[in-house]
PQR file with spaces between the fields and no chain letter, atoms N, CA, C, O and H, PARSE charges and radii, in Angstrom:
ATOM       1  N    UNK     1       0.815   -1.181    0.000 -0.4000 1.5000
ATOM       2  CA   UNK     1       0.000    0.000    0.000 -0.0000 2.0000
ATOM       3  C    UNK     1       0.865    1.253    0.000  0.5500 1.7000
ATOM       4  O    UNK     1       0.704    2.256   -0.696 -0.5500 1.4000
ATOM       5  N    UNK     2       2.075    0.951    1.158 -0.4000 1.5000
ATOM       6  CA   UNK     2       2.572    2.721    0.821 -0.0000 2.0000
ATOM       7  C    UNK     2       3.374    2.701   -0.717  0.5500 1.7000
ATOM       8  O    UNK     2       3.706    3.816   -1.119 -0.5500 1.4000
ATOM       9  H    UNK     2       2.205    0.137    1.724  0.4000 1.0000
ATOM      10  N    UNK     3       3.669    1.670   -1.499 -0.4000 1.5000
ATOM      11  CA   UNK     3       4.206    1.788   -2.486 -0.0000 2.0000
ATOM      12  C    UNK     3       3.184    2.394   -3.615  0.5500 1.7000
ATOM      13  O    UNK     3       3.596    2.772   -4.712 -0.5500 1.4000
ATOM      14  H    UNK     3       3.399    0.764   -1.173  0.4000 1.0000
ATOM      15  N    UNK     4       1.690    2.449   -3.192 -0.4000 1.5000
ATOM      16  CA   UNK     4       1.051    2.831   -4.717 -0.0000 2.0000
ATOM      17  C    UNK     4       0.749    4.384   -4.546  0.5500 1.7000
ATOM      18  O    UNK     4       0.301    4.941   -3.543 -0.5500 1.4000
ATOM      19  H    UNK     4       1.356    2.142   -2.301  0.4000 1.0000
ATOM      20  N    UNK     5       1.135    5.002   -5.882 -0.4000 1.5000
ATOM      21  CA   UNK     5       1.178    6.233   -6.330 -0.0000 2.0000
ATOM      22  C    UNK     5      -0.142    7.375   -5.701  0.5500 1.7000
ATOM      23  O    UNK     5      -1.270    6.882   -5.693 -0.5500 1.4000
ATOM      24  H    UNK     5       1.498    4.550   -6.697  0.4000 1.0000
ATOM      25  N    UNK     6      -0.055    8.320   -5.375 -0.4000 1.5000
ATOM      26  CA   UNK     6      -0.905    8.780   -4.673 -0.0000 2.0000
ATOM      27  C    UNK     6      -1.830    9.252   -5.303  0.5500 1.7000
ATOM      28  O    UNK     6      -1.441    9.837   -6.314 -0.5500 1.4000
ATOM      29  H    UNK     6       0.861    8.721   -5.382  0.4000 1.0000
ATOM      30  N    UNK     7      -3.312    9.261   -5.094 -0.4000 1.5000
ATOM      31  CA   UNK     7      -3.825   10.042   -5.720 -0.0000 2.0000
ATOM      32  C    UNK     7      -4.827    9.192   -6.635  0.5500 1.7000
ATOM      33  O    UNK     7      -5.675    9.701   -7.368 -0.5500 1.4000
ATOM      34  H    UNK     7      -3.627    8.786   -4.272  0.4000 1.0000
ATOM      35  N    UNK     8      -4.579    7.682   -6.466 -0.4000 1.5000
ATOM      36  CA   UNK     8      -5.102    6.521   -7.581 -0.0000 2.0000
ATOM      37  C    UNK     8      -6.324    6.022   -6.937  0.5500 1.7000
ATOM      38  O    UNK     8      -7.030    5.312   -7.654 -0.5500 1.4000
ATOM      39  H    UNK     8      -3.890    7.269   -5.871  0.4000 1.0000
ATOM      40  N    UNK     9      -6.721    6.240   -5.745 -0.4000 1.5000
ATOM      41  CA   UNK     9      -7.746    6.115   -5.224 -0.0000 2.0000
ATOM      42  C    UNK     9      -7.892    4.602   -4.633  0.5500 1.7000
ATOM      43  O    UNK     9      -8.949    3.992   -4.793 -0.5500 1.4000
ATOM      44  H    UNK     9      -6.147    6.816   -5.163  0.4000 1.0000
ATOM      45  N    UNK    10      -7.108    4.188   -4.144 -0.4000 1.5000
ATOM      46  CA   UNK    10      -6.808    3.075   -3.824 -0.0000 2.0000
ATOM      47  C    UNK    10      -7.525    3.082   -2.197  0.5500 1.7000
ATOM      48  O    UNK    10      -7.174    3.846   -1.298 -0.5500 1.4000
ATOM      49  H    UNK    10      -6.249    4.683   -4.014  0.4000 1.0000
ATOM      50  N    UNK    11      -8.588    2.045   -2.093 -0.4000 1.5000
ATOM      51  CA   UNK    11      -9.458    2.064   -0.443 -0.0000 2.0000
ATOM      52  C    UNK    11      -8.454    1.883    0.348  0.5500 1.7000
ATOM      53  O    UNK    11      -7.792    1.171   -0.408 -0.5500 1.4000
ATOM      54  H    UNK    11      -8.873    1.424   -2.823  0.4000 1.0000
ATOM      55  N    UNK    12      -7.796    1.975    1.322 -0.4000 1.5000
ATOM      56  CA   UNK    12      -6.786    2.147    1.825 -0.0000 2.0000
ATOM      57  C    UNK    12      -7.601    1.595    3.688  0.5500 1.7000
ATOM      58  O    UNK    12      -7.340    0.803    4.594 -0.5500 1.4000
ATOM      59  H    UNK    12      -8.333    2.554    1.936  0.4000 1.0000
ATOM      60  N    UNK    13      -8.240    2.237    3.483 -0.4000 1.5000
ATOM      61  CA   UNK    13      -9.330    2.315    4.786 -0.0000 2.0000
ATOM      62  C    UNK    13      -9.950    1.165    4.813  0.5500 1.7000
ATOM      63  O    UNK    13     -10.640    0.873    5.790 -0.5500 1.4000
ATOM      64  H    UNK    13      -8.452    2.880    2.747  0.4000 1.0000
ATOM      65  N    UNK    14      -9.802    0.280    3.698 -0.4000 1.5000
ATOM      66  CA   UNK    14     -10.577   -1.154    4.213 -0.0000 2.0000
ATOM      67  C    UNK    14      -9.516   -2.218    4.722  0.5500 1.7000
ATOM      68  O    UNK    14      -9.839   -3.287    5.240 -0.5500 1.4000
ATOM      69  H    UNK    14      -9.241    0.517    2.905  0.4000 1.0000
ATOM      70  N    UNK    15      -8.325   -1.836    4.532 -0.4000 1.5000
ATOM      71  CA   UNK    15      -7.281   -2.745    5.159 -0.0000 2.0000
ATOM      72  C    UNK    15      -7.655   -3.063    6.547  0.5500 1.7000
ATOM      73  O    UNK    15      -7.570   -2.116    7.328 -0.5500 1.4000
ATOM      74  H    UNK    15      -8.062   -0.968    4.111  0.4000 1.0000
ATOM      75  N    UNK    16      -8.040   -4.165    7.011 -0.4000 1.5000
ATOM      76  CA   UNK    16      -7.925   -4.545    8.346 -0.0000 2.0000
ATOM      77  C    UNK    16      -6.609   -6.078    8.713  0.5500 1.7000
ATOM      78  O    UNK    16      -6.107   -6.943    7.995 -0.5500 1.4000
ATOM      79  H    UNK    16      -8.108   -4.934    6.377  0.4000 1.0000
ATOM      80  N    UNK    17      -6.542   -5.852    9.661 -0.4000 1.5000
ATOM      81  CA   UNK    17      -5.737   -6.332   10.741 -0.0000 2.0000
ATOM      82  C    UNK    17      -6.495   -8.003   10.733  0.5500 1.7000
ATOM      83  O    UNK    17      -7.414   -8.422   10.030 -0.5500 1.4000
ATOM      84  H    UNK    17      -6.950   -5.149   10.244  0.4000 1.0000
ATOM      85  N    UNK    18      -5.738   -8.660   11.742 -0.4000 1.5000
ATOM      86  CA   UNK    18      -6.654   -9.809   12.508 -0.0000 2.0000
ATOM      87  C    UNK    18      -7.984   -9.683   13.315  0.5500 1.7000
ATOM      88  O    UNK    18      -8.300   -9.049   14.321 -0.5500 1.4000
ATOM      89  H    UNK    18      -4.991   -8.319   12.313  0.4000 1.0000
ATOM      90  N    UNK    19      -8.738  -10.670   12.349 -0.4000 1.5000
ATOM      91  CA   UNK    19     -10.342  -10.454   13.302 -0.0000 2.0000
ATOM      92  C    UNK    19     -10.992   -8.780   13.347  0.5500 1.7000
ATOM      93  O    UNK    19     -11.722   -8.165   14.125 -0.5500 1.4000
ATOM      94  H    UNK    19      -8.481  -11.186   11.532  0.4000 1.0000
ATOM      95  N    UNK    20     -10.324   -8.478   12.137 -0.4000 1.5000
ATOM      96  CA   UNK    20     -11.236   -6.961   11.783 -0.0000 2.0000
ATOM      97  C    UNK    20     -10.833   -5.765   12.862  0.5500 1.7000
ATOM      98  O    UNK    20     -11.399   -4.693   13.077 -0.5500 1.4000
ATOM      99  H    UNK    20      -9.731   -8.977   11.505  0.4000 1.0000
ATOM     100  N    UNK    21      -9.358   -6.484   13.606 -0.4000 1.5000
ATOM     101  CA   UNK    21      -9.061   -4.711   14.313 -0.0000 2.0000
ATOM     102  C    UNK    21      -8.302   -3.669   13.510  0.5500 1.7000
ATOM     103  O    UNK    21      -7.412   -4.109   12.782 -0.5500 1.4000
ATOM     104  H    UNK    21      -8.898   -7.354   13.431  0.4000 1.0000
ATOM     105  N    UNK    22      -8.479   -2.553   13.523 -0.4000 1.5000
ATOM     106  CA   UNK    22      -7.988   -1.729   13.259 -0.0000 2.0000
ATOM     107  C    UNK    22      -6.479   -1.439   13.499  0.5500 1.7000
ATOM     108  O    UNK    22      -6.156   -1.144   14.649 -0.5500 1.4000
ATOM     109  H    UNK    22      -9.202   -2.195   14.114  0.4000 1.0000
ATOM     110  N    UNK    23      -5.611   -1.485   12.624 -0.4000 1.5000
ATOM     111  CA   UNK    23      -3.884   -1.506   13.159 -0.0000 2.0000
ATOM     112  C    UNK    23      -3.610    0.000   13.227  0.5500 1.7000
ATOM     113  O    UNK    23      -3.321    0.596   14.264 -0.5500 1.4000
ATOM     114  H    UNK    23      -5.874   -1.724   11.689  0.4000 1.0000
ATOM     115  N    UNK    24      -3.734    0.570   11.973 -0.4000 1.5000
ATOM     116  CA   UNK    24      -3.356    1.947   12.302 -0.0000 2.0000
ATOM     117  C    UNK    24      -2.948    3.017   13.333  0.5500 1.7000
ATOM     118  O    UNK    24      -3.978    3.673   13.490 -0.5500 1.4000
ATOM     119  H    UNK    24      -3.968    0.085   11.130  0.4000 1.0000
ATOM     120  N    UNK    25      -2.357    3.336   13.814 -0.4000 1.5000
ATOM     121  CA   UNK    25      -2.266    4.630   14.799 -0.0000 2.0000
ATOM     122  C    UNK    25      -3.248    5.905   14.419  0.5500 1.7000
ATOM     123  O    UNK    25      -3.779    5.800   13.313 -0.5500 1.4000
ATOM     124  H    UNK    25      -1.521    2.803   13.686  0.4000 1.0000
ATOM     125  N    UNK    26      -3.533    6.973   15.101 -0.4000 1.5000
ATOM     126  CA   UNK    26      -3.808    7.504   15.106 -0.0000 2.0000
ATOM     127  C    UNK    26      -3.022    8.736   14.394  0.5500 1.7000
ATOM     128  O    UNK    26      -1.811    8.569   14.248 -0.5500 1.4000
ATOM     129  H    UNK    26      -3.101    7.058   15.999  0.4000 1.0000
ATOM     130  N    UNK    27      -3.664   10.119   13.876 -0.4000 1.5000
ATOM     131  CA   UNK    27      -5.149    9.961   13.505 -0.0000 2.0000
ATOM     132  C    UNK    27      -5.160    9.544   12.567  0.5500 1.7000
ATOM     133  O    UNK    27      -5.778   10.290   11.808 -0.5500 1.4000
ATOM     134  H    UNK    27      -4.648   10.254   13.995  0.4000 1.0000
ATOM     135  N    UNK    28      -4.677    8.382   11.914 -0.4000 1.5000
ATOM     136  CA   UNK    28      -5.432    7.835   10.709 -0.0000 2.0000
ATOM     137  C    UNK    28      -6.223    7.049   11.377  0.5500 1.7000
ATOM     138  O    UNK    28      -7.396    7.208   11.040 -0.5500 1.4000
ATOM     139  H    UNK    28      -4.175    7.775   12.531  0.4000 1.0000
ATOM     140  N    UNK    29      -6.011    6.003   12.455 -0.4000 1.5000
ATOM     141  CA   UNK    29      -7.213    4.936   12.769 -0.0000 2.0000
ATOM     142  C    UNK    29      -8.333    5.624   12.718  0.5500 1.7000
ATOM     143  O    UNK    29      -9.145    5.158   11.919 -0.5500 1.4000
ATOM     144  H    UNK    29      -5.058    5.874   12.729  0.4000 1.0000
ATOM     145  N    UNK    30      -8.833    7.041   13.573 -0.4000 1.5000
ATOM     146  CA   UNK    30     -10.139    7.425   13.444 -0.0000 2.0000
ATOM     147  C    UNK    30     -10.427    8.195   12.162  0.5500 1.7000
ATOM     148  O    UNK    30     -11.582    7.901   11.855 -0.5500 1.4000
ATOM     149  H    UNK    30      -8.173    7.419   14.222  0.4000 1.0000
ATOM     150  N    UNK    31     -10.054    8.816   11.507 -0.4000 1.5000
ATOM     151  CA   UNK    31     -10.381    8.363    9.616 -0.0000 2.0000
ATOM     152  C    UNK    31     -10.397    7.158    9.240  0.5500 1.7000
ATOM     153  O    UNK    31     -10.807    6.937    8.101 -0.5500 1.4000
ATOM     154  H    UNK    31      -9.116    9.054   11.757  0.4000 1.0000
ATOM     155  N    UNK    32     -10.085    6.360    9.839 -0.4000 1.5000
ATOM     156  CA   UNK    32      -9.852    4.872    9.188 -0.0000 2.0000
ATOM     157  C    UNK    32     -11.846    4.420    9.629  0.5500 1.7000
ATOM     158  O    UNK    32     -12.911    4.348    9.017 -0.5500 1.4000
ATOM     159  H    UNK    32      -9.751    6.540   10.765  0.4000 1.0000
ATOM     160  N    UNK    33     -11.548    4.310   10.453 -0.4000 1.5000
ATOM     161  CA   UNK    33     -12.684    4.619   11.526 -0.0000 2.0000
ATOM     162  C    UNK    33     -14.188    5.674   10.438  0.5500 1.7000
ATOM     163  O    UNK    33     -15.241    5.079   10.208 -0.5500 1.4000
ATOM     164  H    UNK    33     -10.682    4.369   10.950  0.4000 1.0000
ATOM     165  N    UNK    34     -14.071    6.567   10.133 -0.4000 1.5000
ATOM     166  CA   UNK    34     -15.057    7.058    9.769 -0.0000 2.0000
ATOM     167  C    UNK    34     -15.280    6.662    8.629  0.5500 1.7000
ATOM     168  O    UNK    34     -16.451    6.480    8.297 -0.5500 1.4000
ATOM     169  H    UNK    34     -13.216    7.051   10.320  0.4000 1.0000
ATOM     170  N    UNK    35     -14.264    6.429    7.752 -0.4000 1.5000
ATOM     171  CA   UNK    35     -14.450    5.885    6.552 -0.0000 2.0000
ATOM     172  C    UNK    35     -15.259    5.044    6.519  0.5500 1.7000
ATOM     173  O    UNK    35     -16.273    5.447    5.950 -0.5500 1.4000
ATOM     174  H    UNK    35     -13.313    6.577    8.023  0.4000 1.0000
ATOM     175  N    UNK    36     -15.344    3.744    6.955 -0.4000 1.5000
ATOM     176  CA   UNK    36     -16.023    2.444    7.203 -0.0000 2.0000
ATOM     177  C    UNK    36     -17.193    2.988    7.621  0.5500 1.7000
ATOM     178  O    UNK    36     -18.098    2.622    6.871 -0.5500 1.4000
ATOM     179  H    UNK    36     -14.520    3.416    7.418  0.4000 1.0000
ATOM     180  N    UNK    37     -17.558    3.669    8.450 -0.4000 1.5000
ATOM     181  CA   UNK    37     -19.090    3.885    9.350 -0.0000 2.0000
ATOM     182  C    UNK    37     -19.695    4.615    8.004  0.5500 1.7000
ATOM     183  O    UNK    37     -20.887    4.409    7.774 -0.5500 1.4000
ATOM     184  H    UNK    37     -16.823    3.966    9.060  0.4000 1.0000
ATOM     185  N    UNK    38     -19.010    5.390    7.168 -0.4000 1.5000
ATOM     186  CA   UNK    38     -19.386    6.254    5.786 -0.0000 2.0000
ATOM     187  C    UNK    38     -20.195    5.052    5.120  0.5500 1.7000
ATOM     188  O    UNK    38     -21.390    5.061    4.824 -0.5500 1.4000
ATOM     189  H    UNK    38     -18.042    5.557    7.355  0.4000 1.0000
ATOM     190  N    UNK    39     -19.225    3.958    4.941 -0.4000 1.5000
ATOM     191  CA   UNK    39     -19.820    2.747    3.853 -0.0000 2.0000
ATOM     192  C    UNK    39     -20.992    1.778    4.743  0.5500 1.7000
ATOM     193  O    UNK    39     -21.510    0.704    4.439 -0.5500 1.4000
ATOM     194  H    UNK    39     -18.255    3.951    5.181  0.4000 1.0000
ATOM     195  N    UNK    40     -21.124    2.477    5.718 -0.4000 1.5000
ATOM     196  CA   UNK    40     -22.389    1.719    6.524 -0.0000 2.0000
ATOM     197  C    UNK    40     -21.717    0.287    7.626  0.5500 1.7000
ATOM     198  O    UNK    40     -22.465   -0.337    8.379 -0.5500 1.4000
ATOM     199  H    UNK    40     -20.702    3.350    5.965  0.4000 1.0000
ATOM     200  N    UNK    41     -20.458    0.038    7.517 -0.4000 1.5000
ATOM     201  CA   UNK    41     -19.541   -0.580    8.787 -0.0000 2.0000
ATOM     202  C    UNK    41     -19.422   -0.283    9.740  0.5500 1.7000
ATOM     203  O    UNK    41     -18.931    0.813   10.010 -0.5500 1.4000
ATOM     204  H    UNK    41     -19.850    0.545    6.905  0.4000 1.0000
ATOM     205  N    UNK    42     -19.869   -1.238   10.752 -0.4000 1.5000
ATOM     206  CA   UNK    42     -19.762   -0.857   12.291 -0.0000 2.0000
ATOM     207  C    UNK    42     -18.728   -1.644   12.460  0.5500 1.7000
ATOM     208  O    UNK    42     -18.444   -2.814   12.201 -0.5500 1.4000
ATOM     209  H    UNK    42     -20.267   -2.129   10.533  0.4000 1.0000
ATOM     210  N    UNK    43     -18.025   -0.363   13.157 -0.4000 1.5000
ATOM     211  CA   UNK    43     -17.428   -0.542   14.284 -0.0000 2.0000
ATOM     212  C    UNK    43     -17.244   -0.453   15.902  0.5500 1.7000
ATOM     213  O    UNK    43     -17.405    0.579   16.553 -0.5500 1.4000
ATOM     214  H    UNK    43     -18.256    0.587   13.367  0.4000 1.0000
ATOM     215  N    UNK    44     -16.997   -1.303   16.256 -0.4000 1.5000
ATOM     216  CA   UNK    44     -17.190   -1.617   17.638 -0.0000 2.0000
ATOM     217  C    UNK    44     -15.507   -1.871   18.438  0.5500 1.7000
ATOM     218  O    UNK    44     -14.783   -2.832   18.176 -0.5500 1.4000
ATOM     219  H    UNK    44     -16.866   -2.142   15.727  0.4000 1.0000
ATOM     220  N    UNK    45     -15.249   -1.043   19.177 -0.4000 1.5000
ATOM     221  CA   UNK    45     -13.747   -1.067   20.429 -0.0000 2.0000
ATOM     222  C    UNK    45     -12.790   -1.467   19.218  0.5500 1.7000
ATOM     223  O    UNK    45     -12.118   -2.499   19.220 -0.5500 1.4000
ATOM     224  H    UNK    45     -15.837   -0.262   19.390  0.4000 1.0000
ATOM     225  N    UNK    46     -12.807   -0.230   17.844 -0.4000 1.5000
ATOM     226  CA   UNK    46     -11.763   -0.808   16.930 -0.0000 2.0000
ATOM     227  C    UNK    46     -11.913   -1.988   16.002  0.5500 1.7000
ATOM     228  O    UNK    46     -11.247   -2.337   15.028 -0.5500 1.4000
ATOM     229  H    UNK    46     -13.352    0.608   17.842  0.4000 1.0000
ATOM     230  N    UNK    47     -12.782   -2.405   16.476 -0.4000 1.5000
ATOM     231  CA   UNK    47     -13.147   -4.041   15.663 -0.0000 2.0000
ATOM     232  C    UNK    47     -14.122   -3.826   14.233  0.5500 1.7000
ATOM     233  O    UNK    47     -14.951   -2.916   14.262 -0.5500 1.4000
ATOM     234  H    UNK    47     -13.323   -2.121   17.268  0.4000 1.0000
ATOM     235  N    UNK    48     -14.037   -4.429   13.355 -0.4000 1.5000
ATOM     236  CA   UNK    48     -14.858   -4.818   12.240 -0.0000 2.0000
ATOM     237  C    UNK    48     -15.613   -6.126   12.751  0.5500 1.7000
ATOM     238  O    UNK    48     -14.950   -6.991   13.323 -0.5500 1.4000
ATOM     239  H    UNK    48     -13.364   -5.168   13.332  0.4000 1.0000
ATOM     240  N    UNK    49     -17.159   -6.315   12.535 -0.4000 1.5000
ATOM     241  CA   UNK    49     -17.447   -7.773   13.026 -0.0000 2.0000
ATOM     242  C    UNK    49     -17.279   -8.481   11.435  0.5500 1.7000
ATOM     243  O    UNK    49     -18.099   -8.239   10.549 -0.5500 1.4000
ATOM     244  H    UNK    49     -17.698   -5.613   12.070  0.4000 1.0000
ATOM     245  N    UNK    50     -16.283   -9.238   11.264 -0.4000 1.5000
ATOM     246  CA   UNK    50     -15.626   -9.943    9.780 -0.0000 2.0000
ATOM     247  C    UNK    50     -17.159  -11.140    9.595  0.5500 1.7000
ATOM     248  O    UNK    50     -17.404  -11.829    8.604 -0.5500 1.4000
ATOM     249  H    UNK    50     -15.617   -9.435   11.984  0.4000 1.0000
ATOM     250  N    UNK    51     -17.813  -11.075   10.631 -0.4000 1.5000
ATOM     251  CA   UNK    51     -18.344  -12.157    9.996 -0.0000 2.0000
ATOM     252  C    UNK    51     -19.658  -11.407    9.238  0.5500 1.7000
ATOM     253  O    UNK    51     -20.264  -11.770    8.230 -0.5500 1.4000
ATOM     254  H    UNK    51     -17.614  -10.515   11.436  0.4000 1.0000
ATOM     255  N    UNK    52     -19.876  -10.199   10.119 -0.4000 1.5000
ATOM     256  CA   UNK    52     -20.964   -9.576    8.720 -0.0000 2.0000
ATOM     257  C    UNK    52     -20.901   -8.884    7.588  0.5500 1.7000
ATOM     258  O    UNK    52     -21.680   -8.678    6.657 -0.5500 1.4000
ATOM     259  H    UNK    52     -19.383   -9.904   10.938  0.4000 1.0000
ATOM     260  N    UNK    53     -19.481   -8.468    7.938 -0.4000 1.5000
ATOM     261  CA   UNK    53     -19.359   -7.275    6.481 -0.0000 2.0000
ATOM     262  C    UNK    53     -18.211   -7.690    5.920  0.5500 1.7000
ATOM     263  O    UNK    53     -17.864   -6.833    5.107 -0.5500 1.4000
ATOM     264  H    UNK    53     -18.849   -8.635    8.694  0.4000 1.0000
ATOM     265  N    UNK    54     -17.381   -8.669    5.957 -0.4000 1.5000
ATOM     266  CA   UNK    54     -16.210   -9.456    5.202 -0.0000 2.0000
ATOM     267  C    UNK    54     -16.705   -9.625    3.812  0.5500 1.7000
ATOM     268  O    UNK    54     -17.927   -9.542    3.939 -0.5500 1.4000
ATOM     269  H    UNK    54     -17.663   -9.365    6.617  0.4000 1.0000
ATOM     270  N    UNK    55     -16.438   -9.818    2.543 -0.4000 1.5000
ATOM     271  CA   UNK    55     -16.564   -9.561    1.401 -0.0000 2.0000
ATOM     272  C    UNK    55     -17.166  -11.000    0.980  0.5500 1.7000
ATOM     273  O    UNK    55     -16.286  -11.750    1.401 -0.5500 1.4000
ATOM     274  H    UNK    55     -15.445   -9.886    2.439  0.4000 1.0000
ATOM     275  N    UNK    56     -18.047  -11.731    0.457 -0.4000 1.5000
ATOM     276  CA   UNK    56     -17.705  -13.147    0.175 -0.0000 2.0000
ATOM     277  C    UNK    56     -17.740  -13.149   -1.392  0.5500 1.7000
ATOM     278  O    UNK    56     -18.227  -12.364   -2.206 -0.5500 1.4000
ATOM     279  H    UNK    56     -18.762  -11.121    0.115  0.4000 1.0000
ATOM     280  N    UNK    57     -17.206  -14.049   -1.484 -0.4000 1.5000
ATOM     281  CA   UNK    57     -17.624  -14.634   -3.525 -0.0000 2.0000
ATOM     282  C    UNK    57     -19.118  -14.744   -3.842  0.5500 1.7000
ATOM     283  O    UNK    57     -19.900  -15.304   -3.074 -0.5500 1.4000
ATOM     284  H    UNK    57     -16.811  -14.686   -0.822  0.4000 1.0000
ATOM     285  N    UNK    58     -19.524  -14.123   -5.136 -0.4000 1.5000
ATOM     286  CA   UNK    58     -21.215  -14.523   -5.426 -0.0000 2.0000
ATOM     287  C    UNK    58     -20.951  -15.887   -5.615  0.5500 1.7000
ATOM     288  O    UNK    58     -19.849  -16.333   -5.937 -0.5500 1.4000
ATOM     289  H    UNK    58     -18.889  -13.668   -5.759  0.4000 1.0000
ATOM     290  N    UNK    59     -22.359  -16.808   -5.337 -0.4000 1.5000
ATOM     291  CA   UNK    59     -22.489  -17.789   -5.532 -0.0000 2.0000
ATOM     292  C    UNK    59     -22.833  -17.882   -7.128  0.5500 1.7000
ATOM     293  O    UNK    59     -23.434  -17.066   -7.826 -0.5500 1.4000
ATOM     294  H    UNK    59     -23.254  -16.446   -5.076  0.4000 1.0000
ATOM     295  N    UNK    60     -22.082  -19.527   -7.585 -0.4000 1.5000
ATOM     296  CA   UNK    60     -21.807  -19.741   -8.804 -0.0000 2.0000
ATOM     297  C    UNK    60     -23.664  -19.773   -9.951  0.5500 1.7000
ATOM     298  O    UNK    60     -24.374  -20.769   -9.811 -0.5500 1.4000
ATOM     299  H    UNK    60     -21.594  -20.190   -7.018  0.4000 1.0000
ATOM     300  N    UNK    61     -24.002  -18.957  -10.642 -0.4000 1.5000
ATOM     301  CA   UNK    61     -24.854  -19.271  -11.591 -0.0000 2.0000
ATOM     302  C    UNK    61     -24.650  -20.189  -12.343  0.5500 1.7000
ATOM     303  O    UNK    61     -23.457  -20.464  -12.473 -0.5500 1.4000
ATOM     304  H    UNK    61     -23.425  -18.148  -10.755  0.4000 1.0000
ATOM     305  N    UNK    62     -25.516  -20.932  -13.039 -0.4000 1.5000
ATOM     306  CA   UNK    62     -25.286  -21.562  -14.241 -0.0000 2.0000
ATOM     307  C    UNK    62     -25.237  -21.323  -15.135  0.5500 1.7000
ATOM     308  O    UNK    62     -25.994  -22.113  -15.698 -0.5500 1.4000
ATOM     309  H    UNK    62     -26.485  -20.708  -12.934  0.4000 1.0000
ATOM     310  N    UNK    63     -24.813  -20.667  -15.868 -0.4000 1.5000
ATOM     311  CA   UNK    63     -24.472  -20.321  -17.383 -0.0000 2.0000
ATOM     312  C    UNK    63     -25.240  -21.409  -18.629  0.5500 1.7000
ATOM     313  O    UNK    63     -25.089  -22.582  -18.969 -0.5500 1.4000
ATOM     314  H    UNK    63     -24.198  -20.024  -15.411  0.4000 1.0000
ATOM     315  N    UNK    64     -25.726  -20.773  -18.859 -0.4000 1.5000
ATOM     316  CA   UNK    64     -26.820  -21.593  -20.431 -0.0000 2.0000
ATOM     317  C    UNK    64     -25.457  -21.757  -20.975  0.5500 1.7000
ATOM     318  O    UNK    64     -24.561  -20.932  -20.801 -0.5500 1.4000
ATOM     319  H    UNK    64     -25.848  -19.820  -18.583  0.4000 1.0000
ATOM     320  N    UNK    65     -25.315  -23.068  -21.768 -0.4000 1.5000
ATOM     321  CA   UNK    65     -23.946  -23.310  -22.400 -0.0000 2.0000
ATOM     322  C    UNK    65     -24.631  -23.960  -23.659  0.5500 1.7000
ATOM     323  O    UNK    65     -25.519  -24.808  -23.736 -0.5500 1.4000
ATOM     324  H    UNK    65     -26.043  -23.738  -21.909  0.4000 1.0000
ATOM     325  N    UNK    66     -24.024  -23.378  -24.479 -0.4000 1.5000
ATOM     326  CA   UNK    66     -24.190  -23.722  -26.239 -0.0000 2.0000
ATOM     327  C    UNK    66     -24.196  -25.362  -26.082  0.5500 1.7000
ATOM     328  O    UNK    66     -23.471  -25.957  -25.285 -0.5500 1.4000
ATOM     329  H    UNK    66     -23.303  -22.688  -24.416  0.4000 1.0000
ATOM     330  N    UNK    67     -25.581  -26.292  -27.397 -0.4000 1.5000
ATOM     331  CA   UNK    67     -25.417  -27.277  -27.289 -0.0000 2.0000
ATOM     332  C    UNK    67     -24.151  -27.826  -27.581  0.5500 1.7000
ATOM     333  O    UNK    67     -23.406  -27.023  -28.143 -0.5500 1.4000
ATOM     334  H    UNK    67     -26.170  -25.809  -28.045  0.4000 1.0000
ATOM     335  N    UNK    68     -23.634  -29.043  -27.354 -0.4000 1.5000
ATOM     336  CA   UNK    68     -22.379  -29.360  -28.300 -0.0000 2.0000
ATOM     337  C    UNK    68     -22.705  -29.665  -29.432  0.5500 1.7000
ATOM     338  O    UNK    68     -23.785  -29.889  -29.978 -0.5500 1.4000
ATOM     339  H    UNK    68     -24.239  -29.695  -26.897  0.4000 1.0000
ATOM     340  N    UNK    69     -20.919  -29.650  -29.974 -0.4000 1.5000
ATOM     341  CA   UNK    69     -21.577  -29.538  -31.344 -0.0000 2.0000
ATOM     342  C    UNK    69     -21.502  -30.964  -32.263  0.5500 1.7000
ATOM     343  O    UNK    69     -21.429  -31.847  -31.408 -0.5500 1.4000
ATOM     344  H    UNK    69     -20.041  -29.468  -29.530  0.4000 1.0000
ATOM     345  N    UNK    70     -21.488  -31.493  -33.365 -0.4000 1.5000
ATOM     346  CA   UNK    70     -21.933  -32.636  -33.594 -0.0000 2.0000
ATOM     347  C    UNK    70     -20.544  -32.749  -34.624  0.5500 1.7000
ATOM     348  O    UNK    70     -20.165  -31.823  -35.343 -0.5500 1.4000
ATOM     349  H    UNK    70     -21.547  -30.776  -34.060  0.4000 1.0000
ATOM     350  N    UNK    71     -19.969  -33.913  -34.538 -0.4000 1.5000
ATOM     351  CA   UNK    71     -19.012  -34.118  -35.308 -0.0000 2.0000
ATOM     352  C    UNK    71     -19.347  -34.644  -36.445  0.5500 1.7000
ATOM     353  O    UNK    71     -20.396  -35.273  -36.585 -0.5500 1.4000
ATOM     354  H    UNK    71     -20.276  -34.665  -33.954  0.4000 1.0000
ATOM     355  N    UNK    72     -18.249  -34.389  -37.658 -0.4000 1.5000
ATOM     356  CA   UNK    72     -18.627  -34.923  -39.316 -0.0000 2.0000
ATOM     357  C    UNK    72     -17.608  -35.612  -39.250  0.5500 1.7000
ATOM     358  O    UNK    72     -16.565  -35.225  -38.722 -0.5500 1.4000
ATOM     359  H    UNK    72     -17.397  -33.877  -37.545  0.4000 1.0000
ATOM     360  N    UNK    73     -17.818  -36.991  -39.906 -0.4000 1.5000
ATOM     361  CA   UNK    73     -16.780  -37.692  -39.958 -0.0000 2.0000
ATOM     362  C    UNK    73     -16.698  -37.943  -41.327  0.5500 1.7000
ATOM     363  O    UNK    73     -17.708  -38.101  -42.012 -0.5500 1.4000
ATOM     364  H    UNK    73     -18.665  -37.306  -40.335  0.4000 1.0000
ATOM     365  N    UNK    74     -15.562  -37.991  -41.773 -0.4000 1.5000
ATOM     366  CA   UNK    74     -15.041  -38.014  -42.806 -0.0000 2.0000
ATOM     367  C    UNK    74     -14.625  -39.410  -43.693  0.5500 1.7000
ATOM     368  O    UNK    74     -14.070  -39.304  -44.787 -0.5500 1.4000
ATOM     369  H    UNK    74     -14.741  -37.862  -41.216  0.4000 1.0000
């Protein structure tokens, strides 16, 4: 993170720690801190609760898949 160029808009503020604490020092932790409560994240004594607002994968759709196709034999 401190290596990317400034200004690129990179969430910076969603970086958490173990079990969703907040590492930062101050005052970035409490910007760190408001940021999240901005995107509707509670926080609680520094903590993220990871098990409600942790990111997950969408579950897989099925994709309509073209029939196969029929071989010519020669």
């Amino acid at each position: 993170m401190a290596a990317t160029p400034s200004g690129k808009g990179i969430p910076w503020h969603r970086v958490l720690g173990e079990r969703g604490k907040i590492l930062i020092r101050e005052p970035y932790a409490s910007l760190q801190r408001k940021l999240l409560e901005s995107e509707g994240v509670t926080v609680v004594e520094w903590r993220v609760d990871l098990k409600r607002h942790l990111w997950k994968l969408p579950k897989k759709t099925k994709l309509k898949q073209p029939p196969p196709r029929k071989r010519i034999r020669k």
